[in-house]
mmJSON file of the N, C-alpha and C atoms, coordinates in Angstrom:
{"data_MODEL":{"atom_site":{
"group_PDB":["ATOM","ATOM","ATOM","ATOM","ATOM","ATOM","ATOM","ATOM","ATOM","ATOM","ATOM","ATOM","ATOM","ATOM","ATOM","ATOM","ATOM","ATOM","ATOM","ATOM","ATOM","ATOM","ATOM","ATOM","ATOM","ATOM","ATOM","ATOM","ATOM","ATOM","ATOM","ATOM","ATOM","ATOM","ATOM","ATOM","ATOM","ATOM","ATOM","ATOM","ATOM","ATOM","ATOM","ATOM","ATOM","ATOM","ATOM","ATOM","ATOM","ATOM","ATOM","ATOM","ATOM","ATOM","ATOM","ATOM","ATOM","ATOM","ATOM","ATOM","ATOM","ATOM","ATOM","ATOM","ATOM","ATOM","ATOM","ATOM","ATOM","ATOM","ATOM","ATOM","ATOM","ATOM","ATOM","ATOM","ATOM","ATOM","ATOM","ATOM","ATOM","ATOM","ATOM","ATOM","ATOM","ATOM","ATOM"],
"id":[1,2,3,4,5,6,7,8,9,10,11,12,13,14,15,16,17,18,19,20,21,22,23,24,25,26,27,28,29,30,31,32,33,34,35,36,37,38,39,40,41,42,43,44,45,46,47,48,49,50,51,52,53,54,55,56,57,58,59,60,61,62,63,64,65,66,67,68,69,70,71,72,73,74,75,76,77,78,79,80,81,82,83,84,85,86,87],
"type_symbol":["N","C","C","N","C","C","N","C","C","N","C","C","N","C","C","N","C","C","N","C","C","N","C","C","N","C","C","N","C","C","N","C","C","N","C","C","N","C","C","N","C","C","N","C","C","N","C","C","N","C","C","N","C","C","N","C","C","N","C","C","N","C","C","N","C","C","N","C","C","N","C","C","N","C","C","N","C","C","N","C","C","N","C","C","N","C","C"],
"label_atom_id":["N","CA","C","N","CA","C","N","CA","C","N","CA","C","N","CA","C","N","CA","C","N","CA","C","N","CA","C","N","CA","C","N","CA","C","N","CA","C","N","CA","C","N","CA","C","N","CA","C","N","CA","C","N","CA","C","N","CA","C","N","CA","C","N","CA","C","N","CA","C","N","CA","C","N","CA","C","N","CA","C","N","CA","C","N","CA","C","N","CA","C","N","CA","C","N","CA","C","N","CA","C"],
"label_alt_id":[null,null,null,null,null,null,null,null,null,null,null,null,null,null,null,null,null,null,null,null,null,null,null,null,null,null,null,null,null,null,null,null,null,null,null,null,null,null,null,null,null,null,null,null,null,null,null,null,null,null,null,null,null,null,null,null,null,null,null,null,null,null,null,null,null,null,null,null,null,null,null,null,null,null,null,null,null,null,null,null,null,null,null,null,null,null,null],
"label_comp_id":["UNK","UNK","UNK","UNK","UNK","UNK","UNK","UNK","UNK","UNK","UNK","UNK","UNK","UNK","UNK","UNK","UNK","UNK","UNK","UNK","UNK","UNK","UNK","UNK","UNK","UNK","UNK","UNK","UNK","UNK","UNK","UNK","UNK","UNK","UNK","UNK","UNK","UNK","UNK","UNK","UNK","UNK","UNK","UNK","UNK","UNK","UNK","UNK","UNK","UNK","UNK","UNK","UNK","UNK","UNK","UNK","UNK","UNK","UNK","UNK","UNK","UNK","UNK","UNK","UNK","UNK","UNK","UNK","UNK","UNK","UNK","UNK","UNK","UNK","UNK","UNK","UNK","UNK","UNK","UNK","UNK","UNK","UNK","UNK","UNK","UNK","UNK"],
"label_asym_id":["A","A","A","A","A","A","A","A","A","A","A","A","A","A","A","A","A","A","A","A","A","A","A","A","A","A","A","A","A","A","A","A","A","A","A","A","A","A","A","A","A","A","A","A","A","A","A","A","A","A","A","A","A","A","A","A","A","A","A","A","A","A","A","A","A","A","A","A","A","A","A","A","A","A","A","A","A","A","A","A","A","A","A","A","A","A","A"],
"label_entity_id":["1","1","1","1","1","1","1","1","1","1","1","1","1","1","1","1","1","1","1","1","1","1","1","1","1","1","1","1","1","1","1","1","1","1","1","1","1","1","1","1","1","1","1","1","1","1","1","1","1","1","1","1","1","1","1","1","1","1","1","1","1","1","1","1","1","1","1","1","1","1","1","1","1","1","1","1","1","1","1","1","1","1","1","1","1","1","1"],
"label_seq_id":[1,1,1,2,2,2,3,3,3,4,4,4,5,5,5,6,6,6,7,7,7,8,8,8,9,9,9,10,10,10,11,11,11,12,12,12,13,13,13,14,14,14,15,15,15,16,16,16,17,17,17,18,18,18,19,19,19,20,20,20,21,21,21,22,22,22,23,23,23,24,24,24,25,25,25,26,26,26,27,27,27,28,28,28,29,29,29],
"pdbx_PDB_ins_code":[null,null,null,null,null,null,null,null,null,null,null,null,null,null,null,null,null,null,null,null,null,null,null,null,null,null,null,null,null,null,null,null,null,null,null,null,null,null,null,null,null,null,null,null,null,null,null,null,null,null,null,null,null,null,null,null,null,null,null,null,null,null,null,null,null,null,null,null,null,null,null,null,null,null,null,null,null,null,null,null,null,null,null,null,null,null,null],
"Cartn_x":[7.105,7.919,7.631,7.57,7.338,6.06,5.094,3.453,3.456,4.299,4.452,5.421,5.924,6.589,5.521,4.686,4.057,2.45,2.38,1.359,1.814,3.682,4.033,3.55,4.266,4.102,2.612,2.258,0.661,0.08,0.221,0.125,1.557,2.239,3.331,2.511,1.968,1.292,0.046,-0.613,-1.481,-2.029,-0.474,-0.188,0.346,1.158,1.71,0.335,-0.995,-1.666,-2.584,-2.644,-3.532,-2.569,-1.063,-0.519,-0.587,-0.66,-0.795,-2.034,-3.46,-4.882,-4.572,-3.946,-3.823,-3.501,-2.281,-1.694,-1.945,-2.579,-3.835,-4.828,-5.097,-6.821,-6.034,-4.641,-4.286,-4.213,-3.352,-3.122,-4.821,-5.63,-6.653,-7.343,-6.938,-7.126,-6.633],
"Cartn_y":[12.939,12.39,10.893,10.487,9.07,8.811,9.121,9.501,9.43,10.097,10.925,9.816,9.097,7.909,6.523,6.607,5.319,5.921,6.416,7.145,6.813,7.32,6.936,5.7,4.711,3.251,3.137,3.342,2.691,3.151,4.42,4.673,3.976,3.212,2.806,1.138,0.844,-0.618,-0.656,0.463,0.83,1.047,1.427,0.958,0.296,-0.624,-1.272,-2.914,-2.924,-3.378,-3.079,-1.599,-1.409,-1.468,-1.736,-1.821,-3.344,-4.658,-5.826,-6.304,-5.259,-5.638,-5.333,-3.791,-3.71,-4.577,-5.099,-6.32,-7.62,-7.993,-8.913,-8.89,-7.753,-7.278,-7.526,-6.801,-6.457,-8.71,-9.047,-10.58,-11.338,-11.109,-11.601,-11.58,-10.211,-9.581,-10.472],
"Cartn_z":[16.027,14.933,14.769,15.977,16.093,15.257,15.272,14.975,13.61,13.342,11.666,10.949,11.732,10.806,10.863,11.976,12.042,10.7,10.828,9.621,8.28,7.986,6.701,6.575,7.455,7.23,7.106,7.888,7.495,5.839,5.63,4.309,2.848,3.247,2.699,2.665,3.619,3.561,2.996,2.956,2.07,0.627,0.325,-1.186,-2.125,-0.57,-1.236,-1.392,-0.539,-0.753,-2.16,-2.991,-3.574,-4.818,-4.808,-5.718,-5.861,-4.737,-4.893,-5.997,-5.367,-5.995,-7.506,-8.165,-9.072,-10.337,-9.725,-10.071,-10.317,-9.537,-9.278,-10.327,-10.42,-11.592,-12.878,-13.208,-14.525,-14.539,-14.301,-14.345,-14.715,-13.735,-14.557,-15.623,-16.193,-17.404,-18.751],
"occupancy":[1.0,1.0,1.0,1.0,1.0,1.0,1.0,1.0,1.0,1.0,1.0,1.0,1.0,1.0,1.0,1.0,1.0,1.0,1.0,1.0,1.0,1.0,1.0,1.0,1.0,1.0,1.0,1.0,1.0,1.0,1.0,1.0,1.0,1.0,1.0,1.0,1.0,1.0,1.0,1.0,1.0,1.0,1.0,1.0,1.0,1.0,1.0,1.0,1.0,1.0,1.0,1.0,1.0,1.0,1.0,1.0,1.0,1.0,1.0,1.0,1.0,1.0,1.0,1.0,1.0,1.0,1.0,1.0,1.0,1.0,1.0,1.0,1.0,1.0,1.0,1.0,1.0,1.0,1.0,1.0,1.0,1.0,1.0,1.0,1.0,1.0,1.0],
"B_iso_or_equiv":[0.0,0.0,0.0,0.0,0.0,0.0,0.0,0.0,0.0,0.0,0.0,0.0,0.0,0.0,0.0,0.0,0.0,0.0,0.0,0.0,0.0,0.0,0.0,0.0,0.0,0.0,0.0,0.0,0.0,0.0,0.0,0.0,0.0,0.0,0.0,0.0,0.0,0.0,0.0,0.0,0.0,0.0,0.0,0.0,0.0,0.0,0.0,0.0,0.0,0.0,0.0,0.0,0.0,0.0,0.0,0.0,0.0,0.0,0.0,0.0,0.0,0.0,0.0,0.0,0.0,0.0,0.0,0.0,0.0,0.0,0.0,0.0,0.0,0.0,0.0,0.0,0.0,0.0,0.0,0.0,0.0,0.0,0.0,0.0,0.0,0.0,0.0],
"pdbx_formal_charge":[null,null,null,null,null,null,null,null,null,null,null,null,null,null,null,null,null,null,null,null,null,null,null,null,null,null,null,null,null,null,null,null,null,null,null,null,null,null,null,null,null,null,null,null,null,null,null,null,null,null,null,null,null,null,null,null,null,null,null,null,null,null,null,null,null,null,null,null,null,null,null,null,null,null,null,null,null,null,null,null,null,null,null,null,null,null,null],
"auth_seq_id":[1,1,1,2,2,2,3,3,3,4,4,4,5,5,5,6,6,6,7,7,7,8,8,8,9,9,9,10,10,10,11,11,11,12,12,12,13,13,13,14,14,14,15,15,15,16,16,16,17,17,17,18,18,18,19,19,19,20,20,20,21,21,21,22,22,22,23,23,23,24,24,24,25,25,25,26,26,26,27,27,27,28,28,28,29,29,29],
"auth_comp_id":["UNK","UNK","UNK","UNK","UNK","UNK","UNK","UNK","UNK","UNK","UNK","UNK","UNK","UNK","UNK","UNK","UNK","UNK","UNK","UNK","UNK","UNK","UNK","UNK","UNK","UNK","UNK","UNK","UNK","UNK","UNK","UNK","UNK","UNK","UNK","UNK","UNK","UNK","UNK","UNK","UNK","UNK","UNK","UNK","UNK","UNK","UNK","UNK","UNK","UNK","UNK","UNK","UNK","UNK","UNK","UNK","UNK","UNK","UNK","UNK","UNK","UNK","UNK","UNK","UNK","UNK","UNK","UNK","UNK","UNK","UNK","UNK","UNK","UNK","UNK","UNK","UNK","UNK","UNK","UNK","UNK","UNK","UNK","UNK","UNK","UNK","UNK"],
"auth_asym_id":["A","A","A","A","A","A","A","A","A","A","A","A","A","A","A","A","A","A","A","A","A","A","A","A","A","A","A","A","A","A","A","A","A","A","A","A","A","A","A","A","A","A","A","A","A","A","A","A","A","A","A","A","A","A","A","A","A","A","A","A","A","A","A","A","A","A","A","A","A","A","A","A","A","A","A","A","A","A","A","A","A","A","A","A","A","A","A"],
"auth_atom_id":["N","CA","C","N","CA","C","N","CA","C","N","CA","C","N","CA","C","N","CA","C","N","CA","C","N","CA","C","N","CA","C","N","CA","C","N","CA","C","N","CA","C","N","CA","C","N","CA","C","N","CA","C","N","CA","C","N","CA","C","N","CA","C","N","CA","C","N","CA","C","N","CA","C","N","CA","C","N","CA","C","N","CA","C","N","CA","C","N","CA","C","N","CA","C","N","CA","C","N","CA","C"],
"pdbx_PDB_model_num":[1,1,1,1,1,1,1,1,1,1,1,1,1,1,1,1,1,1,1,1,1,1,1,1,1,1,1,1,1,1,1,1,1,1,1,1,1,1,1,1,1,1,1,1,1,1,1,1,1,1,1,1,1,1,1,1,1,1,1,1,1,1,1,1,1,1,1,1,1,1,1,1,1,1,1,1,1,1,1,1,1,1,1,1,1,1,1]
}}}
């Protein structure tokens, strides 16, 4: 369980990085 929550997070920091870049790209736009 433990495993399976540290996975969410890593995938939760994951998008919350590719939601940063997104953001990032649209702004330079």
């Amino acid at each position: 369980m433990i495993e399976n929550k540290n996975e969410a997070s890593r995938n939760l920091e994951k998008a919350l990085q590719v939601l940063e870049q997104a953001k990032q790209c649209v702004a330079n736009k």
